[in-house]
C-alpha positions in Angstrom: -65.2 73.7 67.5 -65.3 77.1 66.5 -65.7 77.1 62.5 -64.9 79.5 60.2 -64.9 83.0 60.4 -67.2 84.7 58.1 -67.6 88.4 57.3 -69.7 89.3 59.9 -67.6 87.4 62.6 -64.2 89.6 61.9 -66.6 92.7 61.1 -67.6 92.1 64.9 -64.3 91.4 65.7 -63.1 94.8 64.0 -65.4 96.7 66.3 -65.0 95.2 69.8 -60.7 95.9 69.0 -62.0 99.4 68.0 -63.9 99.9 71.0 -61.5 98.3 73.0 -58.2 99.9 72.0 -59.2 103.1 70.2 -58.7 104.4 66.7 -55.1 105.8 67.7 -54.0 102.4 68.7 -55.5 99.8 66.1 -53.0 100.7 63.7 -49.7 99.8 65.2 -51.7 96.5 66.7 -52.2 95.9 63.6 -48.5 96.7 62.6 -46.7 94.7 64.7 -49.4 91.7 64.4 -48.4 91.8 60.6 -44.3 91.8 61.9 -44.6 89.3 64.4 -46.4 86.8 61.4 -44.1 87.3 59.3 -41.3 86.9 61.5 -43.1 83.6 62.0 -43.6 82.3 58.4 -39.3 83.0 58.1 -38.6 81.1 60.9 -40.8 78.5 59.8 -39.6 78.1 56.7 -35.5 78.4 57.9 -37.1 75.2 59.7 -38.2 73.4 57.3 -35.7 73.8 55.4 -33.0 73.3 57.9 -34.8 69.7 58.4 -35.1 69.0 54.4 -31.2 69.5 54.2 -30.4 66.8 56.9 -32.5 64.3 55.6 -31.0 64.6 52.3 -27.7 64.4 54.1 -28.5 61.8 55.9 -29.8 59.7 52.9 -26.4 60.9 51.3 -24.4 59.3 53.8 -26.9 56.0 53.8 -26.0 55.7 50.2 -22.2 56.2 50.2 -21.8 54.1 53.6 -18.7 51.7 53.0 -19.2 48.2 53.3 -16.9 47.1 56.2 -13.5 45.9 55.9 -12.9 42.0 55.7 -10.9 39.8 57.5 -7.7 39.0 56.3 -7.8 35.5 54.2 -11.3 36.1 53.2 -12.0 36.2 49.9 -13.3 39.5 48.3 -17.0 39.9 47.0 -17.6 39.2 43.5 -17.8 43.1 41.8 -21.5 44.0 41.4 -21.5 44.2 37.8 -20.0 40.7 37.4 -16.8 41.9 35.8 -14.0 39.7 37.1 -11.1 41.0 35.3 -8.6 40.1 38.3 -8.5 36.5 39.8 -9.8 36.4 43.6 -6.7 35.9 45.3 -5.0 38.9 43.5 -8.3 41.0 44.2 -7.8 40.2 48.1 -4.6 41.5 47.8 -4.4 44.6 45.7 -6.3 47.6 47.9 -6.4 51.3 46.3 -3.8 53.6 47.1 -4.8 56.1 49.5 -5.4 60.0 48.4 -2.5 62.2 49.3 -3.9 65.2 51.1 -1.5 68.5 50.9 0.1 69.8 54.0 -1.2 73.5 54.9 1.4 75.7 55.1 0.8 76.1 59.0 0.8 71.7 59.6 4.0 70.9 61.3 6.4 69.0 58.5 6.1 65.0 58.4 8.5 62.9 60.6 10.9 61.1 57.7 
């Protein structure tokens, strides 16, 4: 609609602010015009990357998503690299132990 501004445009520009606002004023407009863009551009940026790191988080968690537990009886999935070094049955049946997390010295103890 408008264009681009050329030289003469902002030089016109320049003068009607002059006019307008005086020679005392122009340079603190200018001033805090130069703040208030940069101001802008940080916050912009914080944005962007504030939205970068939770689609990388999310596409974190997409790829270490756990396949859902099967029914008891069922038999397990092959492995993916076709490795069967335990038969089925005992595959079904043997499930990793699960990580022991250390109690905090504030945590209550554990009911024996």
């Amino acid at each position: 609609m408008f264009g681009t501004l050329g030289g003469p445009e902002l030089f016109l520009i320049l003068i009607i602010a002059l006019i307008v606002f005086g020679p005392r004023k122009l340079p603190e407009i200018g001033k805090s015009l130069g703040r208030t863009l940069a101001e802008f551009r940080k916050a912009s940026h914080e944005f962007r990357q504030t939205i970068e790191n939770e689609v990388e988080t999310e596409k974190l968690r997409e790829a270490t998503r756990l396949e859902p537990p099967l029914p008891e009886g069922s038999p397990a999935p092959a492995p993916a690299g076709g490795d069967t070094a335990l038969p089925t049955s005992e595959a079904a049946t043997t499930a990793p132990e699960p990580a022991s997390v250390p109690a905090s010295p504030d945590s209550p103890p554990e009911p024996k």
